[in-house]
N, C-alpha and C positions, 0 to 999 in steps of 0.2 A: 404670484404664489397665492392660495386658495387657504383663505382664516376657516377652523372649525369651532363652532362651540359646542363644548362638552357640556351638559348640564342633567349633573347628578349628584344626590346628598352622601353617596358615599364618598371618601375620598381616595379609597385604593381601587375602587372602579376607576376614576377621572382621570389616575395616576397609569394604571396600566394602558386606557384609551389614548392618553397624548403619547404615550410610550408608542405604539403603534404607529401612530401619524404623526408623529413626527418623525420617524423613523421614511418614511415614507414622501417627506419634502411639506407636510401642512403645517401651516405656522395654528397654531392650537389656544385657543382661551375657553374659562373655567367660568363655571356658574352651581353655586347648589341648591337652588331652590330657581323653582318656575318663574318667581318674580322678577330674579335676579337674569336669567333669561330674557325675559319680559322688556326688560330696560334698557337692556343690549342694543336689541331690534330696535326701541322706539328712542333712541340715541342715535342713531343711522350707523354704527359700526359695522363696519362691512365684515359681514358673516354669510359666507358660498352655503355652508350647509349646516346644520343643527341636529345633535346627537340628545335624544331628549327622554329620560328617565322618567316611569309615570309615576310612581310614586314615590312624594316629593312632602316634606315640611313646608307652610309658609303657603303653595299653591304647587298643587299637583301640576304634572306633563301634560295633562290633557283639559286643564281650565288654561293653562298657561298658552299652549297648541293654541285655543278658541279665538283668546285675543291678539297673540301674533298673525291669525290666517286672517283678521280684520286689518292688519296695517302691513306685509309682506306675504308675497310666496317663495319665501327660503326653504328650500328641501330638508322634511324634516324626520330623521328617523325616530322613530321608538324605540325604547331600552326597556324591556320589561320581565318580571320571571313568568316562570310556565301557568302561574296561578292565577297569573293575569290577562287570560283569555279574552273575558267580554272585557276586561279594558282596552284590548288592542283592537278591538270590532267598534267598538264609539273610535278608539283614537281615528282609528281610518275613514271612520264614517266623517269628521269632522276635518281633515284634512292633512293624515300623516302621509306620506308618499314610503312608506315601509315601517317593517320594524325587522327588532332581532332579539331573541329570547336568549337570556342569560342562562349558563356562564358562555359566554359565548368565546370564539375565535380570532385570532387575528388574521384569518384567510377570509371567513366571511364580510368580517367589517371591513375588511379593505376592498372586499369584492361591492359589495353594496355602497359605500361611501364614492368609490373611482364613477359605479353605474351611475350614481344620482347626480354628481359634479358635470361630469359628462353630459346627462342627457341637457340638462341646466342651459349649457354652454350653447349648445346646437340653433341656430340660427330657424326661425320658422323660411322655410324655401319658399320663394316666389315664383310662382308655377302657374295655370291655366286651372290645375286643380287644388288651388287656394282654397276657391269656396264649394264645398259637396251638399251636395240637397239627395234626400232620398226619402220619399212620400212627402210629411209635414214637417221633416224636420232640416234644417241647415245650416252648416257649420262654419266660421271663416278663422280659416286656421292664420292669418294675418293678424287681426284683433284679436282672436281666441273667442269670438262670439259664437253665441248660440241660442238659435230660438226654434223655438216647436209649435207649428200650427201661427206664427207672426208673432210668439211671448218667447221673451228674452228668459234664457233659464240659465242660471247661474251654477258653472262644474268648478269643481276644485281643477288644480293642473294636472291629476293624477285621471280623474275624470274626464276631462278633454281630450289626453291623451288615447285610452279607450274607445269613447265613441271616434276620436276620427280615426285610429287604428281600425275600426269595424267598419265606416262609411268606405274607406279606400278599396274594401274588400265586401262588397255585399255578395251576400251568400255562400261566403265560405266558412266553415265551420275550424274552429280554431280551440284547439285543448288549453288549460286553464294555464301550463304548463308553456305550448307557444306565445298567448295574449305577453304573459309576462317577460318571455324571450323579448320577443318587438317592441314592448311599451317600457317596460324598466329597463331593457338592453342589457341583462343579468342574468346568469345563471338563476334556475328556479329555487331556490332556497325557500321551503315553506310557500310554494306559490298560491297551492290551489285554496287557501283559506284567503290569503290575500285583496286573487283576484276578485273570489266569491263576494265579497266584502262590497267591493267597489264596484262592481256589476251591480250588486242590487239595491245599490243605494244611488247608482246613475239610471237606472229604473225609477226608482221611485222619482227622479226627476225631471225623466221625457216619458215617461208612460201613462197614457190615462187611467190603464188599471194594473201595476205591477205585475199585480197575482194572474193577469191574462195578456203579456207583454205582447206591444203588436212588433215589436223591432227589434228589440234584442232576445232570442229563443235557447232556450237550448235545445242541444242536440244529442237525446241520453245517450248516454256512455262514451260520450265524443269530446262535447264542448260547451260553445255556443257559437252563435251565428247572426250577422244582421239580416234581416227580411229583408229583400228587395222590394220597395215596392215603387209605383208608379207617382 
């Protein structure tokens, strides 16, 4: 059975959330404040996924986020209202694997919570194409390493996921709408800000100049696309 943690300072949010999953077979524990989150993790109780409210008493969702992605990669979604836009653009930048914007649904959380647990689970395949090279950069989807040009560059798991999604396919041009199909393994619920997010912050990571990307393009009106190159 798959533990959730709820962590959020309201109480009739947490309340309605574990109403949902457990209803649903997840055995569910509580936190209201990021710190209390915080200690969870760094207690080693086995937590599959994290439901993570950004704005929080004590330490916000996304100082709290900072220091969990130092000592776990528990998939972790965001809780956030609509007002909290460029919060939800750092949360992801720093390593949320989704969010969901209040008042929200019990069809989407359970849609996005079942995608994240899932993808989690999924064993990396041992294949011939383990390890993808394409120009300066290569991936090994075994380790989950990756360097660009011989320098080890450090992706979140949300980023891994992506560039090797794009290495298995160079040159095909993939809507923001697909990427998120095949890499969250989810209906697109709010994809295209998502994906946008995580593209160009996996840019800013293997690209010498983002603003003139040699490998990850878009393709207007389409997507984007990895450059094949030699």
């Amino acid at each position: 059975m798959f533990n959730i943690l709820i962590c959020d300072d309201e109480a009739d949010i947490r309340t309605s959330l574990k109403i949902y999953l457990t209803s649903e077979g997840y055995n569910v524990c509580e936190a209201s404040d990021g710190s209390q989150a915080l200690a969870a993790v760094k207690n080693g109780e086995k937590i599959d996924l994290i439901l993570m409210d950004i704005m929080m008493p004590v330490m916000n969702g996304i100082e709290a986020m900072v220091k969990i992605r130092e000592i776990s990669t528990v998939p972790i979604i965001l809780l956030s209202a609509k007002s909290e836009d460029s919060d939800i653009i750092v949360g992801l930048n720093v390593g949320a694997d989704d969010y969901i914007t209040k008042p929200f649904n019990s069809v989407e959380v359970m849609a996005r919570v079942k995608a994240l647990i899932r993808r989690s689970l999924v064993p990396a395949p041992v294949s011939h194409a383990d390890v993808l090279v394409n120009g300066g950069i290569e991936i090994d989807n075994r380790t989950k390493s990756v360097t660009v040009e011989g320098n080890t560059v450090s992706l979140t798991p949300k980023e891994f996921d992506i560039l090797h999604f794009f290495m298995e396919h160079p040159g095909e041009v993939f809507s923001p709408q697909d990427i998120y199909i095949n890499v969250w393994e989810n209906d697109p619920y709010g994809a295209e800000n998502t994906v946008t997010v995580h593209i160009r912050h996996l840019r800013e990571k293997i690209e010498i100049n983002p603003a003139e990307p040699r490998y990850i393009k878009v393709s207007w009106g389409h997507g984007y696309k990895m450059e094949k190159l030699d």
